[in-house]
RODO-2510 file (C-alpha; in nm, 4 decimals, decimal comma):
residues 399
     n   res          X          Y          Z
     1     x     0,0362     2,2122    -0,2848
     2     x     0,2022     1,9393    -0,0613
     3     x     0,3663     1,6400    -0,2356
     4     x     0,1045     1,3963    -0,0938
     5     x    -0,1883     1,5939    -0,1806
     6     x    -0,0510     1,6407    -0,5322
     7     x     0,0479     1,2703    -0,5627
     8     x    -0,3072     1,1896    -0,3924
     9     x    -0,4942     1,4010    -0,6634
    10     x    -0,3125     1,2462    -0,9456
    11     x    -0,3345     0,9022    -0,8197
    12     x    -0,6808     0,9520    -0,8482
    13     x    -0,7020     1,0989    -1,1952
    14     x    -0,4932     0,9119    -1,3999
    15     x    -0,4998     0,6666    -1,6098
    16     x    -0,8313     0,7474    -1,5759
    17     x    -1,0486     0,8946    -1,2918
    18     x    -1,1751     0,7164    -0,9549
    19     x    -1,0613     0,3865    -0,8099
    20     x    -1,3270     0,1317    -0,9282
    21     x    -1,4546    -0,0329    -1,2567
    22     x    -1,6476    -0,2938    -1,3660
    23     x    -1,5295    -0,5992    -1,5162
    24     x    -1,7547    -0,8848    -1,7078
    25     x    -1,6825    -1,2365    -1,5029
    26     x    -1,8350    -1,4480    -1,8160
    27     x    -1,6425    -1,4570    -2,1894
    28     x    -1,8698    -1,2202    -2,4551
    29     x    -1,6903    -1,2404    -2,7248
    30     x    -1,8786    -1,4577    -2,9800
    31     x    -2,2685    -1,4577    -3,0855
    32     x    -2,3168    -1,7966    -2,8912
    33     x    -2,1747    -1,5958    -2,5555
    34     x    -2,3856    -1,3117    -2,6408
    35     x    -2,6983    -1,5395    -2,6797
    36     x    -2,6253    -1,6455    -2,3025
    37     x    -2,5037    -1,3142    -2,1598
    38     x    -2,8472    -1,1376    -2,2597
    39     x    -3,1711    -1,2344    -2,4746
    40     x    -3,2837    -1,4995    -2,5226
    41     x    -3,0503    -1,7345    -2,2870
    42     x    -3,0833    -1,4676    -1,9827
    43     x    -3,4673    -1,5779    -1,9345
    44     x    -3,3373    -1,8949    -1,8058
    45     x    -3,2144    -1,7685    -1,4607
    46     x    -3,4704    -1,4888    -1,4467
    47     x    -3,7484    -1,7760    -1,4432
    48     x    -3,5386    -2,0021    -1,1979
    49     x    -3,5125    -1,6760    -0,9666
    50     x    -3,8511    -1,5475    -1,0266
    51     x    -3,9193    -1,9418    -0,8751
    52     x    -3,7249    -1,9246    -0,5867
    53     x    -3,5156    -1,6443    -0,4789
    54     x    -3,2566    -1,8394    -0,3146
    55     x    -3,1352    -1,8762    -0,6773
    56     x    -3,0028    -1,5107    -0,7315
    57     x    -2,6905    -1,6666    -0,5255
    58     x    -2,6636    -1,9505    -0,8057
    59     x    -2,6990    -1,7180    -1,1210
    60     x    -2,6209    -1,3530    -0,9761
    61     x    -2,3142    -1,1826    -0,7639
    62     x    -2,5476    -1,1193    -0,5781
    63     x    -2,4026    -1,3376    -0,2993
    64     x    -2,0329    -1,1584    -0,3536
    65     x    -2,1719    -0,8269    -0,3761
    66     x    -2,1857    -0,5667    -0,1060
    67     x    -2,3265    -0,2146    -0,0950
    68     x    -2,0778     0,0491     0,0810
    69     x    -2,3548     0,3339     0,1519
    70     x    -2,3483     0,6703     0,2911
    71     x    -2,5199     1,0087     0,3269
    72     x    -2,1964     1,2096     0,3446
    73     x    -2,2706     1,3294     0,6490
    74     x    -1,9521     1,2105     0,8610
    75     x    -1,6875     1,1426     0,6404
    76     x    -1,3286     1,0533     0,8009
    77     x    -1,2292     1,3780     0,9525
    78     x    -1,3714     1,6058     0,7039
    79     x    -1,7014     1,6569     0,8766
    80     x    -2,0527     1,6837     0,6428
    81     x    -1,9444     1,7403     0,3072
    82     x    -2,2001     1,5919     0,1057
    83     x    -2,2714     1,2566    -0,0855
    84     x    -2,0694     1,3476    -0,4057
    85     x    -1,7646     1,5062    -0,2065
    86     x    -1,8115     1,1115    -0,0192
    87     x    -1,7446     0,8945    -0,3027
    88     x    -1,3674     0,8831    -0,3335
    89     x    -1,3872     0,7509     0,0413
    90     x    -1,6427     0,5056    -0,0882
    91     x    -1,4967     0,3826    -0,3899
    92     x    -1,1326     0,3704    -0,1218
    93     x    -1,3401     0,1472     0,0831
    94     x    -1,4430    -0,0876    -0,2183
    95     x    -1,0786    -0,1281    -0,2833
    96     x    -0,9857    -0,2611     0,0088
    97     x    -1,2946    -0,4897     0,0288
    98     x    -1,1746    -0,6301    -0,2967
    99     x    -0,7998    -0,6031    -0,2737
   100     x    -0,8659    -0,8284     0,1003
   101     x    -1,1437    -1,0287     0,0543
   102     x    -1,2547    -1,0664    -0,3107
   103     x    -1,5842    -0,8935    -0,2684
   104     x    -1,7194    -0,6780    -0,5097
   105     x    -1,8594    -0,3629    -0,4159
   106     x    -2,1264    -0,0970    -0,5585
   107     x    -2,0689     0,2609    -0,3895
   108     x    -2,3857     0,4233    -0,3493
   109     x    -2,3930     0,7986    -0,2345
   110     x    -2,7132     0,8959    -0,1718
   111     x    -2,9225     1,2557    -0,1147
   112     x    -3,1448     1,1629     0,1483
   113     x    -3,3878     1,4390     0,2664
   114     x    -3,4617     1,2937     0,5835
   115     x    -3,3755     0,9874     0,7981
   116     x    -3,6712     0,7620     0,6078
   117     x    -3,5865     0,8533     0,3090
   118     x    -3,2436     0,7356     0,3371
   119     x    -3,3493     0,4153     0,5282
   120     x    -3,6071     0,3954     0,2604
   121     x    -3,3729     0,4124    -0,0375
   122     x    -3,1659     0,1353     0,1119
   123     x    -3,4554    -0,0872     0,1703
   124     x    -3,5710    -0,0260    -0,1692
   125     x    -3,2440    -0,0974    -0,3394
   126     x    -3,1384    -0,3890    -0,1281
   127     x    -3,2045    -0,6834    -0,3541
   128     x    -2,9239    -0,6465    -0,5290
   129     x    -2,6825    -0,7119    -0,2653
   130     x    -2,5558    -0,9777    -0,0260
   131     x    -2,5035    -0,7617     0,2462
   132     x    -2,4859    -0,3802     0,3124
   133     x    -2,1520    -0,1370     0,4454
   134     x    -2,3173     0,2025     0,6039
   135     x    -2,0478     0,4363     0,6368
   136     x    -1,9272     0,7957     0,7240
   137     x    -2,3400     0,8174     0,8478
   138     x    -2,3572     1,1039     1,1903
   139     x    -2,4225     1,0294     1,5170
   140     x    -2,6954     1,0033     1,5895
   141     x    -2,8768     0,9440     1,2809
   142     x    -2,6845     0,6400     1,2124
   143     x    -2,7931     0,4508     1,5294
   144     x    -3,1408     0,4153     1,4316
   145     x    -3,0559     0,4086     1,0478
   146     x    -2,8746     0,0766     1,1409
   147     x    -3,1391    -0,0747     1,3669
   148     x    -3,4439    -0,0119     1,1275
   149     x    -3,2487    -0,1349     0,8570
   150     x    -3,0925    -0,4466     1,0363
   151     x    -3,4692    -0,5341     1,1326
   152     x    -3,6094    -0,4953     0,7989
   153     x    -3,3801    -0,6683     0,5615
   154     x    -3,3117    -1,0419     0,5456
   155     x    -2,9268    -1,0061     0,4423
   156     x    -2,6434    -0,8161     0,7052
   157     x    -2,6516    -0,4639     0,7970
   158     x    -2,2980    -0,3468     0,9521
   159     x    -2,2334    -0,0182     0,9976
   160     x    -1,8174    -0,0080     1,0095
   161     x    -1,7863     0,3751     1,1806
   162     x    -1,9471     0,1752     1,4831
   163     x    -1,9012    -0,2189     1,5077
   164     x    -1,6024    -0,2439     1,2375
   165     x    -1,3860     0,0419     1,4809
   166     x    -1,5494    -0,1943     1,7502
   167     x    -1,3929    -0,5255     1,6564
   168     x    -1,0483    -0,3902     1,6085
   169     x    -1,0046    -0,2492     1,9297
   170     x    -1,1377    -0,4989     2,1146
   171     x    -0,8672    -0,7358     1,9399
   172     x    -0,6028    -0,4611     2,0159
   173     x    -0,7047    -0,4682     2,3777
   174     x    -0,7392    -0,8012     2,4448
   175     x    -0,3402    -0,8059     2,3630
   176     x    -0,2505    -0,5103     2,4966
   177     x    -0,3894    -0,6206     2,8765
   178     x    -0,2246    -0,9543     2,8455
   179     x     0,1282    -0,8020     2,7624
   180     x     0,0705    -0,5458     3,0830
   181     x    -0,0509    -0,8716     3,2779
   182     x    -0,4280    -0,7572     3,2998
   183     x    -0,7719    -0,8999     3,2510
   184     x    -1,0287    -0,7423     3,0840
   185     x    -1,2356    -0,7919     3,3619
   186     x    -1,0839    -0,5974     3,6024
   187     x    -0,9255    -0,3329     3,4006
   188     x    -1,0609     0,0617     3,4902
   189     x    -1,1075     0,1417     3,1612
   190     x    -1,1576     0,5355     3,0376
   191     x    -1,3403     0,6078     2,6910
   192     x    -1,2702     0,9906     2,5645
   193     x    -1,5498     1,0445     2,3031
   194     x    -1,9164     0,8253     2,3170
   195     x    -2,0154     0,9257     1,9693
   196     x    -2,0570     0,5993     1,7318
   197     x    -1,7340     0,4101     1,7411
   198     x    -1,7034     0,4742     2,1797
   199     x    -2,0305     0,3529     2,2306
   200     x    -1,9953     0,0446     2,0032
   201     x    -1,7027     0,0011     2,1566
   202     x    -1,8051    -0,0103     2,5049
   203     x    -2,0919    -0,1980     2,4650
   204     x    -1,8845    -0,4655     2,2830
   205     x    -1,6464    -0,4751     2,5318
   206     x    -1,9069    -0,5007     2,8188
   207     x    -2,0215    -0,8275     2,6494
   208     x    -1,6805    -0,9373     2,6288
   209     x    -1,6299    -0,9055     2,9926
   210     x    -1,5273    -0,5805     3,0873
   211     x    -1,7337    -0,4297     3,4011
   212     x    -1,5375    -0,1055     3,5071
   213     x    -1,6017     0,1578     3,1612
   214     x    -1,6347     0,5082     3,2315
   215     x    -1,7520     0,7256     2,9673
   216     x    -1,6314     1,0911     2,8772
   217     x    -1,7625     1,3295     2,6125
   218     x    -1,7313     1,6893     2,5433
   219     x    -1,9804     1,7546     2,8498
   220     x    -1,7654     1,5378     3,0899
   221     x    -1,8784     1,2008     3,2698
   222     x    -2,1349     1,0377     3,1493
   223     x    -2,3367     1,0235     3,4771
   224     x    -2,7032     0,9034     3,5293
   225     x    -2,7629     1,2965     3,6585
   226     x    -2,6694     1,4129     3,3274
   227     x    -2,9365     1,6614     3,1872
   228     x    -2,8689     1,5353     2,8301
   229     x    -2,9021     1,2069     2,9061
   230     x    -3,1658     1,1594     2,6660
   231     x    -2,9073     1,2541     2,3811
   232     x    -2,6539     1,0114     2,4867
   233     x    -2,5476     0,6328     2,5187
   234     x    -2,7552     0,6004     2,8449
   235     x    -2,6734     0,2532     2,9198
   236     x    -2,3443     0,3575     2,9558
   237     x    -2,4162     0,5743     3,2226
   238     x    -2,2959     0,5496     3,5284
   239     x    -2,3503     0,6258     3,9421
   240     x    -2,0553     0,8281     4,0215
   241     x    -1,9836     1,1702     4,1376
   242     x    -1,7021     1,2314     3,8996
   243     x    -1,7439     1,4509     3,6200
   244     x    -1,4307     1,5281     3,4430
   245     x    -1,1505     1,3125     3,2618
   246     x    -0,9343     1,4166     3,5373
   247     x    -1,1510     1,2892     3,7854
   248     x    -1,1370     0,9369     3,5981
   249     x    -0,7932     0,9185     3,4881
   250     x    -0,6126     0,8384     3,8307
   251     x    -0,5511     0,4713     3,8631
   252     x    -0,6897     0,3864     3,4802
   253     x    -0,5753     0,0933     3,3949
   254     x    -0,6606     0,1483     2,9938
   255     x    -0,7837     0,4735     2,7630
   256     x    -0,9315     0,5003     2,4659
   257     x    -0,9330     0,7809     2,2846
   258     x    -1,1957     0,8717     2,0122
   259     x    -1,2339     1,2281     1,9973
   260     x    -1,0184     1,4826     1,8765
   261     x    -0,6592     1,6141     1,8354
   262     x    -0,4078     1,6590     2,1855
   263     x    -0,7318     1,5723     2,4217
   264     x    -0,5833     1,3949     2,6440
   265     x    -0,3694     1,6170     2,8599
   266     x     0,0189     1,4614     2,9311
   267     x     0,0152     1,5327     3,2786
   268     x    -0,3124     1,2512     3,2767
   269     x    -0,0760     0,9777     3,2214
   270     x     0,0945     1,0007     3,5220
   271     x    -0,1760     0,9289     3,7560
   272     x    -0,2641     0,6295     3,5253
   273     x    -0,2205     0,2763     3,7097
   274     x     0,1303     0,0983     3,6558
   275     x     0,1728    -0,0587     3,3154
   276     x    -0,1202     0,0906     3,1266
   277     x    -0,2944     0,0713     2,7983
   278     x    -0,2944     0,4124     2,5309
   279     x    -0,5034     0,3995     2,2290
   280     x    -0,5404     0,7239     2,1090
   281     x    -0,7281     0,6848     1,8090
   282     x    -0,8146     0,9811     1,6996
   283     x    -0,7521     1,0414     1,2819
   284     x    -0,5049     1,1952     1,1214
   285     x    -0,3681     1,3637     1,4947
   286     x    -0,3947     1,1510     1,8197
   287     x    -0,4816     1,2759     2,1545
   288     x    -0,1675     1,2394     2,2563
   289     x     0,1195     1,1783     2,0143
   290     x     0,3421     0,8436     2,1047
   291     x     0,6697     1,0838     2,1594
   292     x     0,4887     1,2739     2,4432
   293     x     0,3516     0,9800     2,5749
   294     x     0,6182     0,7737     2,5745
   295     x     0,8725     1,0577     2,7400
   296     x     0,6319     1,0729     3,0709
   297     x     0,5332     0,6881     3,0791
   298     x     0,8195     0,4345     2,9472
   299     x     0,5929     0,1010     3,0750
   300     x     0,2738     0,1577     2,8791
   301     x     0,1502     0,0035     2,5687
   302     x     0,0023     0,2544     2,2724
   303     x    -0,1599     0,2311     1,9549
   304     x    -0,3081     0,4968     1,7297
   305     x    -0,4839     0,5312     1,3877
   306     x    -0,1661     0,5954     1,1897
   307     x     0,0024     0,3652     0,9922
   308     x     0,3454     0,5918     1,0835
   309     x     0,3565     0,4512     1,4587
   310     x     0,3230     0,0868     1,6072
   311     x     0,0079    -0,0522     1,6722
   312     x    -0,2280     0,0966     1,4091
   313     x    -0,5893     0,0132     1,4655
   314     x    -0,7575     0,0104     1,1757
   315     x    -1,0565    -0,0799     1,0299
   316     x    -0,9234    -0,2717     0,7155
   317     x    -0,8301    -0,5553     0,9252
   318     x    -1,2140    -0,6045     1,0359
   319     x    -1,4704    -0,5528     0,7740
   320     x    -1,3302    -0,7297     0,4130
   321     x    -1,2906    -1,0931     0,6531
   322     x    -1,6550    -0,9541     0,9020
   323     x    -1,8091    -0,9769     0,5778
   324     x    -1,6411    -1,2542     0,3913
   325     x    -1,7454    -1,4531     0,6548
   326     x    -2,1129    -1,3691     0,6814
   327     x    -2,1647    -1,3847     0,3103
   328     x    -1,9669    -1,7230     0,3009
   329     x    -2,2044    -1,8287     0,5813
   330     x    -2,5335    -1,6835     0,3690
   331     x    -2,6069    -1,5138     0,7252
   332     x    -2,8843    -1,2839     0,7548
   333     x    -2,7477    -1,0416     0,9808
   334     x    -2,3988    -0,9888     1,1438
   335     x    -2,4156    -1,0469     1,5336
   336     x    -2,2497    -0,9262     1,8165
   337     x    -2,1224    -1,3378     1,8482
   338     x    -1,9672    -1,3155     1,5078
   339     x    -1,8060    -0,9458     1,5849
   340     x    -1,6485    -1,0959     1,9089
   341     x    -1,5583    -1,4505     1,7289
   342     x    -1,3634    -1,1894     1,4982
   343     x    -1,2143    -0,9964     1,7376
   344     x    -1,0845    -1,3122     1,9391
   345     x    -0,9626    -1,4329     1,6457
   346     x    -0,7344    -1,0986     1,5281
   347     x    -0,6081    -1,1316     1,8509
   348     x    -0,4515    -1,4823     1,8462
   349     x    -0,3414    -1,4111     1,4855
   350     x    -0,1283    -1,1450     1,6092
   351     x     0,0430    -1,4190     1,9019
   352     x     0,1625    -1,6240     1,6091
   353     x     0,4792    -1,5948     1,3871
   354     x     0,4976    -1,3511     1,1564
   355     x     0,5450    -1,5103     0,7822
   356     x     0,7914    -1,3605     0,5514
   357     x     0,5817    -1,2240     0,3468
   358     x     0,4267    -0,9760     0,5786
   359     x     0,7732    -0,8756     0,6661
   360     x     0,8723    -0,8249     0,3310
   361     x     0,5592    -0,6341     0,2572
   362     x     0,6181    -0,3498     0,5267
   363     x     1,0692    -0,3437     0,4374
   364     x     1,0774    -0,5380     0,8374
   365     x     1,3577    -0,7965     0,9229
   366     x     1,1761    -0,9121     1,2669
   367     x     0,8316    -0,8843     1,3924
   368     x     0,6870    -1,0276     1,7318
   369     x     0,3944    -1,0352     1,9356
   370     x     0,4844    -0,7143     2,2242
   371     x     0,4346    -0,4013     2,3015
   372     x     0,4947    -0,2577     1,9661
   373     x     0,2824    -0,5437     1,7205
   374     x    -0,0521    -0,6404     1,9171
   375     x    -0,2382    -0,6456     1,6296
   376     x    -0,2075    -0,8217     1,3127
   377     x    -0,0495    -0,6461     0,9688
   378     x    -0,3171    -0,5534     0,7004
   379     x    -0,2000    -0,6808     0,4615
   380     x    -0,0919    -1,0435     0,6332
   381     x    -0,2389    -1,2721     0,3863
   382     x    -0,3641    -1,5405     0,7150
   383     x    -0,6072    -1,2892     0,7700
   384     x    -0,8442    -1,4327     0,4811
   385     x    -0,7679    -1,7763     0,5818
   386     x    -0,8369    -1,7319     0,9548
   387     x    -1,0947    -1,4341     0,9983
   388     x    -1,4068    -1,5520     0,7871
   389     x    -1,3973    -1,9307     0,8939
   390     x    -1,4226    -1,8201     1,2604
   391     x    -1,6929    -1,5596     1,1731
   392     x    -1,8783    -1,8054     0,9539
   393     x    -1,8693    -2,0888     1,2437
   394     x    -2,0006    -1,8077     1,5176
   395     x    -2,3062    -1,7924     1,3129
   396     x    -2,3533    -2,0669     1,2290
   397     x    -2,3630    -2,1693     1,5894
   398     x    -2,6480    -1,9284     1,6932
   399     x    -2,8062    -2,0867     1,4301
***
């Protein structure tokens, strides 16, 4: 066994097994606190709820609590292993909701025969929470499994695989162009991979401004002549007669990789515009690792998933402060206007001076906005104060 997956299992185990536990916010320690904790004093707030249901915010978590829920049918790179195998990813993503944004978390794994019975389950549990995290759901279950759920409930539906990966590289990008003096706007942009996090992606990004995305999957171009088309993003088809990455590549201004391991062929990069953009994103290998890409193009800009290279997109920078925000904001349902206000707003974070205390936290002397820091340090303690205020005010606006 490795050293990190021996030091993973017993981080796990000990002191005591799993990541998560629950801890009572109110004293009990006396028969006048148990008198209020439970019978009789608890009838008071079930009456004032059972009266208006606004008032589980007053007398409940219910306003600071968040479901993370998944099937276990996509989990990280691991594939479908099941609900139970899911839960140390779930109870992981609690953590960081916590350790980032102060919101408690319930991880719910749930064996759903079907699609409705899943969708049904949340539905049916969903008065607990103020808001609810699908995650590690497959493509394409998860598209309508978000939609139904997002129209039925009354409190925000986000599913991070999609619209969390979504925010985070739109932030990344928006840097990444301005440091290789380009505009979203015109930038050729190439997507390898239009499973749930390309797609999301894309269609974010087309709202932001972009108007030149190509799509590439496992078939090729994603072309309106496409026999499959009817199992694929279709709006993100296009009218063109290419119909493989190489036929896209030449003269990309920007890739994005979200596929699989070494996709992206080296000899790709060289018929890539001047100054271009490399996210390979791919988890735990890259399409393409930095050292190769770096060695045939010495004026692009990179990031990848890894927190062992520059530039690590990741998701922990997005959802704690997406939902911070909406549940400061009591929104009903997070928007594509409060995904972008986030995005803009990890962006301009990252143009700012970096505080000492982010450089102490990751052993750094010197940090600046450039090629190798376009996107803001998780653990940068500004994030809480900046991301959920701008979130908050973007609903609050389409309000």
């Amino acid at each position: 066994m490795t050293d990190l997956k021996h030091d993973a299992l017993v981080y796990h185990e000990y002191p005591k097994p799993g990541k998560l536990s629950v801890e009572s916010s109110k004293p009990c320690s006396t028969q006048a606190d148990l008198s209020l904790a439970y019978t009789p004093g608890v009838a008071e707030p079930v009456r004032a709820i059972h009266r208006d249901p606004e008032n589980a915010y007053r007398y409940t978590n219910k306003g600071n609590l968040v479901a993370v829920i998944t099937d276990g049918t996509a989990v990280l790179g691991l594939g479908n292993v099941g609900s139970l195998a899911s839960k140390p990813v779930m109870e992981g993503k609690a953590v960081l909701f916590k350790r980032f944004a102060g919101i408690d978390v319930f991880d719910i794994e749930v064996n759903a025969p079907s699609i409705e019975s899943f969708i049904e389950t949340v539905v049916n549990i969903s008065p607990t929470f103020g808001g609810i995290n699908l995650e590690d759901i497959a493509a394409p279950h998860c598209f309508r499994i978000e939609k139904e759920l997002r129209e039925r409930l009354d409190i925000p539906v986000f599913h991070d695989d999609q619209h969390g990966t979504a925010v985070i590289i739109s932030a990344a990008l928006l840097n990444a162009l301005d440091l290789q003096g380009k505009i979203l706007g015109s930038a050729k942009i190439v997507f390898l991979g239009a499973g749930a996090a390309g797609a999301a992606t894309a269609r974010l990004l087309k709202v932001m401004g972009a108007n030149d995305i190509t799509m590439v999957d496992k078939g090729g171009v994603i072309h309106r002549e496409r026999a499959d088309l009817n199992l694929l993003p279709a709006d993100l088809a296009r009218d063109t007669s290419a119909r493989t990455l190489a036929d896209v590549m030449p003269e990309a201004d920007v890739f994005v990789g979200v596929s699989a391991a070494n996709a992206l062929p080296a000899e790709l990069l060289k018929g890539m515009a001047p100054n271009p953009v490399v996210f390979a994103l791919a988890n735990p290998d890259p399409e393409i690792l930095p050292s190769l890409a770096y060695a045939i193009r010495d004026d692009l800009v990179m990031a990848t998933g890894r927190s062992d290279f520059p530039n690590q997109v990741n998701n922990a920078l997005c959802f704690p402060y997406l939902f911070r925000g909406a549940l400061d904001a009591r929104a009903k349902q997070i928007t594509t206007a409060m995904q972008i206000a986030a995005a803009k707003a990890l962006a301009a974070l990252a143009r700012e001076p970096v505080p000492q205390i982010v450089l102490d936290a990751y052993n750094l002397t010197e940090l600046n906005y450039g090629k190798d820091y376009i996107i803001p340090k998780p653990f940068d303690p500004r994030l809480l104060e900046r991301i959920p205020p701008c979130v908050a005010e973007a609903w609050q606006q389409e309000q």
